[in-house]
matplotlib code that plots the C-alpha trace (Angstrom):
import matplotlib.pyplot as plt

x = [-67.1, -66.1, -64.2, -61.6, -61.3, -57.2, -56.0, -54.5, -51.1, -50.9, -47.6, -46.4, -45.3, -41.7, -41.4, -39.0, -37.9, -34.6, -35.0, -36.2, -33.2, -30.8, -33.1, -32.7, -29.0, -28.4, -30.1, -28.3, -24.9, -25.7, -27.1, -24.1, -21.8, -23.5, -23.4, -19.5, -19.2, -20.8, -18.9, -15.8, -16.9, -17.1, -13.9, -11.8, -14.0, -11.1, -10.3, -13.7, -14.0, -11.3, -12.0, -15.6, -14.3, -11.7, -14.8, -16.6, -13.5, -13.0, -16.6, -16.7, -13.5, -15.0, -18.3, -15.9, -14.2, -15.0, -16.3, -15.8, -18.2, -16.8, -13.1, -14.9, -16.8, -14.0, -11.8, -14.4, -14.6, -11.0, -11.3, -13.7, -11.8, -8.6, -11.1, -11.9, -7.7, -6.0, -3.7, -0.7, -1.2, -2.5, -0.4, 1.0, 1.5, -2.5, -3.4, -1.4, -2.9, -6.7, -6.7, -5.3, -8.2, -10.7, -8.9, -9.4, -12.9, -14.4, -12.8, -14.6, -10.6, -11.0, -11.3, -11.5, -10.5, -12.2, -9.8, -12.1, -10.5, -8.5, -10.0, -7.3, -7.8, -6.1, -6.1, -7.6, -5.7, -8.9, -11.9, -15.1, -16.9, -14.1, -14.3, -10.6, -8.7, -6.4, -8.9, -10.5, -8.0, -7.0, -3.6, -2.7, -4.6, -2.1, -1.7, -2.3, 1.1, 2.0, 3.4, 1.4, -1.6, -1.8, -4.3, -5.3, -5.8, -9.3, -9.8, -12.1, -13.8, -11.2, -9.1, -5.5, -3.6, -5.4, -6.4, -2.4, -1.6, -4.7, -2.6, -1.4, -3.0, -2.7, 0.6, 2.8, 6.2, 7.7, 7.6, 10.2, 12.4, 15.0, 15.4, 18.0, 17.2, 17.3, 14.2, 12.7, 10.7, 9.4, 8.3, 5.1, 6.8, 9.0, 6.0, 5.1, 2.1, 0.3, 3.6, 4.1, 0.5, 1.0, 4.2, 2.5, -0.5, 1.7, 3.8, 0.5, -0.4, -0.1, 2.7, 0.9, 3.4, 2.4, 3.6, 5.9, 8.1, 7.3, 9.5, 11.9, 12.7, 13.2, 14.9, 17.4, 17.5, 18.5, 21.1, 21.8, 22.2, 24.4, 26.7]
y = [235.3, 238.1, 241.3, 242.8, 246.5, 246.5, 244.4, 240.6, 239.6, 236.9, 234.8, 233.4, 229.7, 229.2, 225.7, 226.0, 229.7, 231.0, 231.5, 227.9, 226.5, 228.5, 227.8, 224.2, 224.2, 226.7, 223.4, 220.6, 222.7, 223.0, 219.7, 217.9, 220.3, 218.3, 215.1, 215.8, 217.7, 214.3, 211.8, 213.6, 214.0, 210.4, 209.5, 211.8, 212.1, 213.8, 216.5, 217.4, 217.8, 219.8, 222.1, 222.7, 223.0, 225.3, 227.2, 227.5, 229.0, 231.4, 232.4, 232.4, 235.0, 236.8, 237.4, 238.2, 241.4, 244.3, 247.6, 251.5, 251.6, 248.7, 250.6, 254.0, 251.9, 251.0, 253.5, 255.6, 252.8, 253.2, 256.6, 255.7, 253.4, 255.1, 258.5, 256.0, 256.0, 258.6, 260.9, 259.7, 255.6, 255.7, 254.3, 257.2, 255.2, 253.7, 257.3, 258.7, 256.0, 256.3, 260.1, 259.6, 257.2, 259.5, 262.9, 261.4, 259.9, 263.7, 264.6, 261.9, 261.0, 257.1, 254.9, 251.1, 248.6, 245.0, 243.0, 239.5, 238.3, 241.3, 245.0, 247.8, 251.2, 253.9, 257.7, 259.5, 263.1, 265.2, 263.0, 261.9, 265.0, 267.2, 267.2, 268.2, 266.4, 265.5, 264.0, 262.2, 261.2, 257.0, 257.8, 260.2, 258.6, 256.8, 253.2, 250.8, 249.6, 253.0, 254.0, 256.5, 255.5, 252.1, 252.3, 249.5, 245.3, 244.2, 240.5, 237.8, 240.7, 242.1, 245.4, 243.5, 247.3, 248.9, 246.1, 245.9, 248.8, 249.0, 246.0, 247.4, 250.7, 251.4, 251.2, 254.7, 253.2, 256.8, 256.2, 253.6, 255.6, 256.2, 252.8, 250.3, 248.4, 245.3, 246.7, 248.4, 244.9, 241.8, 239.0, 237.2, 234.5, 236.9, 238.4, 235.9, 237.6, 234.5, 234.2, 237.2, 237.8, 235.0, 236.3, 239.5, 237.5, 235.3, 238.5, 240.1, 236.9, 236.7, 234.8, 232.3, 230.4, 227.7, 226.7, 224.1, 227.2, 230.0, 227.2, 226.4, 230.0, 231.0, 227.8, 229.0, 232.4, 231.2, 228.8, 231.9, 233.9, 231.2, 231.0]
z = [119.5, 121.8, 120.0, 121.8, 121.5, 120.8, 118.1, 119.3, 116.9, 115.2, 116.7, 114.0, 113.4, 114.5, 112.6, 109.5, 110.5, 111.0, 114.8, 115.4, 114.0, 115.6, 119.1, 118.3, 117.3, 120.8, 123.0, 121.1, 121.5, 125.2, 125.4, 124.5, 126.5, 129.3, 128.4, 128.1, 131.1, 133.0, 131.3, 131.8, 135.8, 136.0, 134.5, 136.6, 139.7, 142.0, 139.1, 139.5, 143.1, 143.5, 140.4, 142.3, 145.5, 143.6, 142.2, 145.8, 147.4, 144.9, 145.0, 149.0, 148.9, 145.8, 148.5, 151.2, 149.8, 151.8, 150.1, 150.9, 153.2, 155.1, 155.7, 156.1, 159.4, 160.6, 160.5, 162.8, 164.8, 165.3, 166.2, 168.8, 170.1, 170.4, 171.8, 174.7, 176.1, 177.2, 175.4, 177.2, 176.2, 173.0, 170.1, 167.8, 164.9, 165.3, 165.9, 162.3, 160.8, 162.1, 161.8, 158.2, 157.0, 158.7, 157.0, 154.0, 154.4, 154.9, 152.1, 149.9, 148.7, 149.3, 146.4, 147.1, 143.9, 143.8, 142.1, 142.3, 145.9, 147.1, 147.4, 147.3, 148.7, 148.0, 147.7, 145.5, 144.8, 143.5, 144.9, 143.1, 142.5, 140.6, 137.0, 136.2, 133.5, 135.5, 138.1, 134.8, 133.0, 133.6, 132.4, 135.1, 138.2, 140.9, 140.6, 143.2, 143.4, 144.7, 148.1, 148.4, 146.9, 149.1, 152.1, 153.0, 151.6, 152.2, 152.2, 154.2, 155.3, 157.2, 156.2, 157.1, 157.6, 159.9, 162.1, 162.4, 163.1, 165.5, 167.5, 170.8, 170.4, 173.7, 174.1, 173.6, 171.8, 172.2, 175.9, 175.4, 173.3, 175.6, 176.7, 175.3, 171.7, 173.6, 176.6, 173.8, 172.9, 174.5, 173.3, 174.5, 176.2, 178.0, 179.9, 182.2, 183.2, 185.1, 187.0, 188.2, 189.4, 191.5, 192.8, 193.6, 195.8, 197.8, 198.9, 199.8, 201.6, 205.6, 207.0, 210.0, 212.1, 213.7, 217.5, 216.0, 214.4, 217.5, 219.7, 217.1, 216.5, 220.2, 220.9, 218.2, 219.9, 223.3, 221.5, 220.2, 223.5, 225.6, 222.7]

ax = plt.figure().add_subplot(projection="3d")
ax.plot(x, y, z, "-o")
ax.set_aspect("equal")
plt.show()
């Protein structure tokens, strides 16, 4: 018989002990949680499809929640895009708002709150690496309900704030400041874009008579004349 130059334990019989009963009583507890779980699944078949589709959903949105990282992205993102128009065009609420977020991100004062479905990110007065009691302290930190806490409201992977106010960024609204509260606006519908393009090509377009109209119009020039 071989020796073995460290001791081997001795495992030691699990029959009759305290943690085999409790191991036993742990299965049958679960064990029947099952069987109940399945009988009850084929009773009410349709309250359980929608409780699981229920559970997916909510698990597809919990994955979904964007992070810190994710808003600090696209706020430089922002930047770059709004870098790429020029001064005169750009947006200056998108431009407030971009130069805000990225203010803030080089000052490490971003916080972002995962609240299961929805991530809230806010200000943070003192940052991350201060130890003041007033940075510490949970009683004195802003809430997220707060005016001026509120950044931004992450959810589907999308930060729902800034991609607004990123929506005609290059349009200046000071520009049309002066102008009355009615021409101030316009809605989609009022543009008629595809309209007036066409418009603007058939006024470029060459007029070509054709023989037909070259006699007709000096026809009606002579009648014209002898009148």
């Amino acid at each position: 018989m071989p020796r073995f130059p460290f001791p081997v334990p001795v495992i030691p019989q699990l029959s009759g002990s305290a943690l085999s009963l409790w191991l036993r009583a742990l299965l049958r507890d679960y064990s029947s949680s099952l069987r109940e779980a399945a009988s009850s699944a084929r009773r009410r078949p349709g309250v359980t499809a929608a409780s699981l589709a229920a559970l997916a959903l909510a698990t597809g949105l919990a994955r979904s929640v964007p992070d810190r990282s994710s808003l600090e992205g696209a706020a430089v993102a922002a930047g770059a895009l709004l870098g790429q128009l020029p001064p005169g065009s750009r947006s200056p609420r998108a431009e407030r708002h971009v130069q805000r977020l990225l203010r803030l991100r080089e000052r490490h004062r971003i916080r972002v709150r995962n609240f299961g479905i929805v991530a809230v990110a806010g200000t943070d007065p003192h940052g991350s690496e201060p130890a003041l009691y007033r940075a510490r302290c949970p009683h004195l930190r802003p809430r997220p309900w707060d005016r001026e806490f509120l950044l931004d409201l992450g959810f589907l992977g999308r930060w729902w704030l800034l991609e607004a106010a990123l929506r005609d960024c290059d349009i200046n609204e000071e520009e049309f400041g002066k102008l009355p509260e009615a021409l101030r606006r316009m809605e989609p519908g009022e543009l008629r874009s595809e309209r007036n393009e066409r418009l603007h090509r058939e006024r470029l377009r060459a007029v070509v008579l054709s023989e037909a109209d070259i006699g007709d119009g000096e026809g009606e020039a002579k009648s014209r004349g002898l009148g």
